[in-house]
N, C-alpha and C positions, 0 to 999 in steps of 0.2 A: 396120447401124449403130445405129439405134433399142434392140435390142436389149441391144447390147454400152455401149451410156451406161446405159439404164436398169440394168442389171447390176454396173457399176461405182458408181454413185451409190448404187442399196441397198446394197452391200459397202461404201461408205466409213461409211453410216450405219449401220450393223450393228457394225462392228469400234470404230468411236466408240463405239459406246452401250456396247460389251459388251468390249471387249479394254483391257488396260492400255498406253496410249498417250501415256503421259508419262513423264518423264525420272527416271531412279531417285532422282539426287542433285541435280540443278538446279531452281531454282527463281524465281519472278517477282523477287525481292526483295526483295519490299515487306515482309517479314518483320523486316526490317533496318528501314525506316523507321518514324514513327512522330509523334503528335502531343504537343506540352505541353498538358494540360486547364488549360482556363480556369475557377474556381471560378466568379466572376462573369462571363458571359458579357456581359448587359445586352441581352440582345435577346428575342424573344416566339417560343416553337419553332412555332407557329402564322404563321410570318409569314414565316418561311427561306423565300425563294426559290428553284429550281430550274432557272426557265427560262435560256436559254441561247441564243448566234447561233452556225449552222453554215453557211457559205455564202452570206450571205443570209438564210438562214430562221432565223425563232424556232423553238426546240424547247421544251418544256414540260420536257425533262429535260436533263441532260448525257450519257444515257446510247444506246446506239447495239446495236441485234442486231445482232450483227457474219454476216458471211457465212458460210453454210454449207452448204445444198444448193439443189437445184433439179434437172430433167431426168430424175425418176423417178417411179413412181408413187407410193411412201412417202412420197417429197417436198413434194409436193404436198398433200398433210396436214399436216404440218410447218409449210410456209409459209403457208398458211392459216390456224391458229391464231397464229402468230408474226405475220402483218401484223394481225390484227383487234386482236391484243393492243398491239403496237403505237400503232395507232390509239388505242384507249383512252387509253392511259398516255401516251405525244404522246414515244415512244421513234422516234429516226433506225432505217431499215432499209435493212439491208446482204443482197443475192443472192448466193446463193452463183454459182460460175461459169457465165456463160453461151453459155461454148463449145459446151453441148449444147442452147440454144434454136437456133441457129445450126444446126448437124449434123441437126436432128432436130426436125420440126415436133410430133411425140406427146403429147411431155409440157410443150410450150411454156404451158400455162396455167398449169405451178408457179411459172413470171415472173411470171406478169401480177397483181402484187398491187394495182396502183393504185388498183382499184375498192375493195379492201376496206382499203387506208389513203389515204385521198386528200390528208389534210391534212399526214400526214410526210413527209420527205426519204427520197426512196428512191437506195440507188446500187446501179447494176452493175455487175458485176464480171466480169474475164475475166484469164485470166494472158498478163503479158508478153509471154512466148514467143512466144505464138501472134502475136505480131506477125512472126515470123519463119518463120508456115507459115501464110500466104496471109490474115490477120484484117489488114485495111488499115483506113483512115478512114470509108470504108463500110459496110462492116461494122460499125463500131462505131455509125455511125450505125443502124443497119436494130435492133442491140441496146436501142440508147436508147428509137427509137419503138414495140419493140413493147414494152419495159417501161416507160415512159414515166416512165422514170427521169431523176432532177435532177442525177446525177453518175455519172461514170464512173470507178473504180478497176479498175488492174491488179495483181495479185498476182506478188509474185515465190519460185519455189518451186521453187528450184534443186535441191537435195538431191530435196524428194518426186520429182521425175521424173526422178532417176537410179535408184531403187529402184519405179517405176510401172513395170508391165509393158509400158504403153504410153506410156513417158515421153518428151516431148521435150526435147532437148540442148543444142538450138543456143541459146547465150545470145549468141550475138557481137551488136555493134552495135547493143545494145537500148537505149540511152540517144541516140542520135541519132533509130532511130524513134518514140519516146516522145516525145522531143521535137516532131517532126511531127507526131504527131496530137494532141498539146495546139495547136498552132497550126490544126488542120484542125477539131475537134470544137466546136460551140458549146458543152457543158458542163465543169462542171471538169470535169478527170482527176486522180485522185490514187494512191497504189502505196501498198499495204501488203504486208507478210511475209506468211507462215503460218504461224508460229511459232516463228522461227531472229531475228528480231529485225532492224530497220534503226539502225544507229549515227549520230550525227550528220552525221560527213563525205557518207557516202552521201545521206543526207536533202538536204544541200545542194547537193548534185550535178542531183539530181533537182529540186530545188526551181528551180534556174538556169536549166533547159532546159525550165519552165511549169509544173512539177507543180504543183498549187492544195492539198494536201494530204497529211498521211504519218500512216497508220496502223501505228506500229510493229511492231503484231502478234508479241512477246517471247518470250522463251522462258521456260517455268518453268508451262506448260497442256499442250496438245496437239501432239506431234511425227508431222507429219505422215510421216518416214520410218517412223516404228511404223507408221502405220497402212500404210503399203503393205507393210511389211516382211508381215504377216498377209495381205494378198494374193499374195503372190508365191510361186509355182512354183519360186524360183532358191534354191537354197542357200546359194549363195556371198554374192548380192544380201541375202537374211535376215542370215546372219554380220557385214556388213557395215553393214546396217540399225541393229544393236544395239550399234554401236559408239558409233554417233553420237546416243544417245536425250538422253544430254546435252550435245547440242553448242547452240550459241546465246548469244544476249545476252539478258540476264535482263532481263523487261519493264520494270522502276524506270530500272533503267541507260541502257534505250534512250531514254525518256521525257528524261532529264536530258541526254544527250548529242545529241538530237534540238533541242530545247531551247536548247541554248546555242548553236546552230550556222546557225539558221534563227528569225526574229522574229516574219515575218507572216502564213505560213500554220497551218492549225490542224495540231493534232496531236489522233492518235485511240491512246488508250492500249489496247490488247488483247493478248490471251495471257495467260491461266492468270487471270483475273479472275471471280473469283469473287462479293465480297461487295461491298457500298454501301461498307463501312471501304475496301475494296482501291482502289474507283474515288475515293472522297474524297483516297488519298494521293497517286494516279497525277495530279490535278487541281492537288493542290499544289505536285508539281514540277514542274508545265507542260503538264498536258492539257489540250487543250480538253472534247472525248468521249470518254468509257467506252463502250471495247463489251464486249459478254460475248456467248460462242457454245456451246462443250461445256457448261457450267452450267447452262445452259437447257433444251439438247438434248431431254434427257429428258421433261421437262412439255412439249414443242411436239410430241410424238409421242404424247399422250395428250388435253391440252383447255386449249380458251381459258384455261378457268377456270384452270387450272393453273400454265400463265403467266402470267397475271394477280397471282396471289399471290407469284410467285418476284419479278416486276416490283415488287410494293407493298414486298416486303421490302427490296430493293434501299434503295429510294428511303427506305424507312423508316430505313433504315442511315445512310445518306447526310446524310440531316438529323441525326441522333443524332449524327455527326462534327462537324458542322458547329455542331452545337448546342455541340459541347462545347470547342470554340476560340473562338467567339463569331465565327462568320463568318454575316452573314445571308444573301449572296446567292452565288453560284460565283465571278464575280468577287473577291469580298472572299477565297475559297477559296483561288482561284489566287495573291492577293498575300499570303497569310498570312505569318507570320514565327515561325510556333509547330511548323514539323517539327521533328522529333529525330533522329537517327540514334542506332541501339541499339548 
């Protein structure tokens, strides 16, 4: 068992870094949107505010690592520069899934980032499904405590595990058990995609039955059926794979239809987020958090440091947006009246 996680988790992180894994012709759509520059801004770029509430907590940024690995030995590299840099930068951090701390005690210390960010919000993450192959309230609890995480997200990732060699199927009934253990767990739970995108109605769905949060996780970045389509043995499963590279709801669209469907809980804008411009527009129509995950990928496999500058550029982006609408704090981002569409 041990083996066979660790195996698969370096192959998703291998085929991410090195395989082309996004969608030929789709895209986030932020491409489309866009700001009116403010000549006079009247505000001090030294004074733009950043910080932000997710949960409860102050964040020092609006921005979030979104989830990505964990349960390998690569991984754990990975996650170790991404939580320290973290920490620095007062960036939310997202696990990748923790089905394999659970299956496999080996590589259970790529979770355990607490130590090395103590002052961020950390969430863990597990998919759905596996509410429907034996992962109960307990379970999730035994997840929390050994990550000693503030929130619990489930991923929904239909597509990817019809083309995983080792995919699970069964989606029946997953909005009643979802709902259960938001009423069982003491931390939020909240759902986001893997890069096929959550549309409003569904947000609301989920939102009704306790979700505390929707990470749309859009399409228009990383299509997780590529990436297994590059692991799979099957021909027919590949042929098929490559049908769908542009299938999805493009991140902008999710954000705005998320948005007008749902008031009170936050929204986390992810997929295909690249730059501080991208998370400034995602913000405008109704983010709360920016995560970014493949963008980073690469500097989190090599050094803190490395991170660290991708993080400063972000945020450096960010304000430069923000400077040039005359918005000083995220707040004032979120109620702007200066989008455009192109």
């Amino acid at each position: 068992m041990t083996e066979a996680i660790n195996k698969r988790k370096s192959e998703h992180i291998e085929i991410t870094l090195n395989e082309h894994v996004t969608g030929n012709s789709i895209t986030t759509g932020f491409e489309n949107v866009g700001f009116m520059h403010n000549a006079l801004p009247e505000i001090h770029f030294n004074e733009i505010e950043l910080s932000t509430s997710f949960l409860g907590y102050t964040c020092q940024t609006p921005f979030l690592i979104s989830s990505m690995t964990g349960g390998a030995e690569f991984a754990e590299t990975i996650n170790r520069n991404l939580a320290l840099a973290a920490e620095e930068r007062g960036w939310a951090l997202a696990l990748g899934s923790t089905r394999a701390l659970i299956e496999s005690e080996e590589y259970r210390s790529s979770f355990q980032l607490r130590k090395l960010a103590p002052s961020v919000p950390i969430i863990a993450n597990l998919g759905a499904v596996q509410l429907n192959y034996g992962f109960d309230a307990e379970k999730c609890k035994q997840i929390i405590d050994i990550t000693e995480a503030d929130a619990l997200v489930l991923h929904l990732n239909s597509l990817q595990e019809v083309i995983q060699p080792e995919g699970d199927l069964n989606f029946k009934n997953l909005l009643q058990k979802i709902e259960q253990l938001c009423r069982e767990l003491d931390v939020p739970v909240g759902v986001k995609e893997v890069g096929w995108g959550i549309d409003g109605a569904t947000a609301k769905k989920l939102c009704d039955v306790g979700i505390s949060f929707i990470d749309v996780a859009g399409a228009g970045g990383t299509s997780w059926s590529q990436v297994e389509k590059y692991r799979s043995t099957d021909s027919i499963k590949r042929k098929a794979a490559d049908v769908f590279s542009d299938w999805g709801i493009p991140t902008a669209k999710c954000v705005t239809s998320v948005r007008e469907h749902i008031d009170k809980q936050p929204i986390i804008a992810s997929g295909g987020m690249y730059t501080g411009l991208d998370g400034a527009k995602a913000i405008a129509l109704g983010a709360d958090l920016v995560g970014y995950g493949r963008s980073i990928l690469k500097e989190a496999t090599q050094s803190v440091e490395e991170v660290l500058e991708v993080m400063e550029t972000r945020e450096l982006e960010l304000r430069m947006a923000m400077f040039g609408i005359g918005a000083a704090s995220v707040k004032q981002l979120q109620q702007t009246n200066r989008v455009i569409y192109k």
